[in-house]
C-alpha positions as CSV (number, residue, x, y, z in Angstrom):
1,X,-80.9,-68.1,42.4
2,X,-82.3,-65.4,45.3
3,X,-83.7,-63.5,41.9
4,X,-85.8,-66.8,40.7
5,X,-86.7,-68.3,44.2
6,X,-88.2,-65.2,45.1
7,X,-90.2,-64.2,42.3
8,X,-93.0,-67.0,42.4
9,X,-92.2,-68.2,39.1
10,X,-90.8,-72.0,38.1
11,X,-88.5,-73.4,39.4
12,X,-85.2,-73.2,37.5
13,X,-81.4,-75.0,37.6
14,X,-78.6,-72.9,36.9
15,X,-75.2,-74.1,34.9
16,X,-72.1,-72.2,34.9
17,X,-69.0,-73.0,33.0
18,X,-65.5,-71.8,32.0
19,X,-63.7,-70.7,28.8
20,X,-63.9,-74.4,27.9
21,X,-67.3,-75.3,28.5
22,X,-66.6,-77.1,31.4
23,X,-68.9,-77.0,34.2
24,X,-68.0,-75.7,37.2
25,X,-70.9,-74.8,39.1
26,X,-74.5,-75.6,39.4
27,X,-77.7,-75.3,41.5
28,X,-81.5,-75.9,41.2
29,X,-84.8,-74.5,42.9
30,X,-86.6,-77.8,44.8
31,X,-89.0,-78.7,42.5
32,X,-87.3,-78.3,39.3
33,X,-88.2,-80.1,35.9
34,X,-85.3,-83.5,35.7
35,X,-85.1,-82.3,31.9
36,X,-84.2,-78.3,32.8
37,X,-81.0,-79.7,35.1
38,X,-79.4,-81.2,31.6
39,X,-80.8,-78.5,29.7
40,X,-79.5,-75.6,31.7
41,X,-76.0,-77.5,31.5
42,X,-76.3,-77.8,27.5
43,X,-77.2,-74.3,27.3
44,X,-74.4,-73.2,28.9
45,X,-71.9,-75.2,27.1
46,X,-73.7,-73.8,24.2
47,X,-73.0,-70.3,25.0
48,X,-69.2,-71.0,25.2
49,X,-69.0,-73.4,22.6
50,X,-71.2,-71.2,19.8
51,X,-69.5,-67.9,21.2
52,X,-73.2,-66.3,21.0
53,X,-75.7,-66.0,23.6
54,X,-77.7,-69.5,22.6
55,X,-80.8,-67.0,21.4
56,X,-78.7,-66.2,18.1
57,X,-78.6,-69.6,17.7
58,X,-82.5,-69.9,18.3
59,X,-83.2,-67.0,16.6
60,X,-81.3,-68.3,12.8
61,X,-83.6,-71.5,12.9
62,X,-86.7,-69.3,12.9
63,X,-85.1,-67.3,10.1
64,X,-83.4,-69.8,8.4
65,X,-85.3,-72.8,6.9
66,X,-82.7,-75.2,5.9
67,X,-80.6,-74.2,9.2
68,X,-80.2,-77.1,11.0
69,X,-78.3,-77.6,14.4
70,X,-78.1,-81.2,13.6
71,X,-75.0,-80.4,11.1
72,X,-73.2,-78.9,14.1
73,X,-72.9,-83.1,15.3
74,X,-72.6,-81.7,18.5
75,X,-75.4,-83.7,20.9
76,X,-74.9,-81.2,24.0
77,X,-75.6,-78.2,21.7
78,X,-78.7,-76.6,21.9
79,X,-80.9,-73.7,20.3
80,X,-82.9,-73.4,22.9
81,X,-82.5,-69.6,24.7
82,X,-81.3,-69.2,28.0
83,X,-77.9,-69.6,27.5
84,X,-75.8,-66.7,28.1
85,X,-71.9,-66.1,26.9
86,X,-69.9,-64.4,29.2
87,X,-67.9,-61.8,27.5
88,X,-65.1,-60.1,29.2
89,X,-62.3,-57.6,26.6
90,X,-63.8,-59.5,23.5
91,X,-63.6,-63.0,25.0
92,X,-65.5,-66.1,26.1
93,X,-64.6,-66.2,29.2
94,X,-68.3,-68.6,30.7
95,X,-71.2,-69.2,30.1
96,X,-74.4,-69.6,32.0
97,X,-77.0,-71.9,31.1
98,X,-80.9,-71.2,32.6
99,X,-83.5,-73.7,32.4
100,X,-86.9,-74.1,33.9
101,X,-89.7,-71.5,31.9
102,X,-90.4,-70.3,29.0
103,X,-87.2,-69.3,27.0
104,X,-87.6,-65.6,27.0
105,X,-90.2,-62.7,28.5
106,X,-93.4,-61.9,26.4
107,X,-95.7,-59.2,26.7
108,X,-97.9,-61.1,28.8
109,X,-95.0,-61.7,31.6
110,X,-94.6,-60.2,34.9
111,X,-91.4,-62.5,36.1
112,X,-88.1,-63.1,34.1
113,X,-88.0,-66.1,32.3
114,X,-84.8,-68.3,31.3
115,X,-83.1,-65.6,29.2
116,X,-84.1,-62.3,31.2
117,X,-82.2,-64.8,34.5
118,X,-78.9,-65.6,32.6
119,X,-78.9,-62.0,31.3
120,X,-79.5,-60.8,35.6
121,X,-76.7,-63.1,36.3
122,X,-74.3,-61.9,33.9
123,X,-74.7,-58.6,35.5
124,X,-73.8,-59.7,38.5
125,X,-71.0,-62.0,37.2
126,X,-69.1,-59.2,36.0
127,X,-69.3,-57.1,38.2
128,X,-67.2,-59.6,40.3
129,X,-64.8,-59.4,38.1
């Protein structure tokens, strides 16, 4: 959160959860988007759930045309990027779910966006452990 509040960008809501997509903690900037506290939820559980960060999943629907996340029948799974699997000796242990900007950086970006966050916060995550 100190890396998004001070940066001058978006507001964002951040989404934690275990090894069984469960959420167990969350926060959001004042200010933040209604739709980017579910979304940053859903993208977590999307990390853990889809054992990828949630920009593989993003990533095959550009690639793929008859992809479709609909098949998965899972309505809290998204393609969206920002979600980011927490991967500790080959397992899922997390997730962390980002939502508030644009999905990832471009060229034209000076501040971290939703992905270039979750990936920050694994970082520090890990380092904890």
């Amino acid at each position: 959160m100190e890396k998004a509040s001070g940066d001058g960008g978006n507001p964002v809501a951040i989404s934690i959860v275990d090894a069984t997509a469960k959420l167990i903690a969350f926060i959001a900037m004042d200010g933040v988007a209604p739709a980017s506290i579910r979304l940053s939820q859903s993208k977590a559980y999307s990390a853990v759930v889809g054992q990828k960060d949630t920009a593989h999943w993003a990533m095959m629907q550009e690639k793929m045309k008859h992809f479709d996340m609909r098949n998965w029948a899972d309505e809290n799974f998204t393609g969206f990027t920002g979600g980011i699997a927490l991967i500790n000796n080959g397992q899922v242990i997390g997730g962390i779910g980002i939502s508030g900007r644009k999905g990832k950086m471009s060229e034209a970006d000076d501040i971290m966006q939703d992905s270039e966050l979750g990936k920050y916060g694994e970082s520090q995550l890990l380092q904890i452990q």
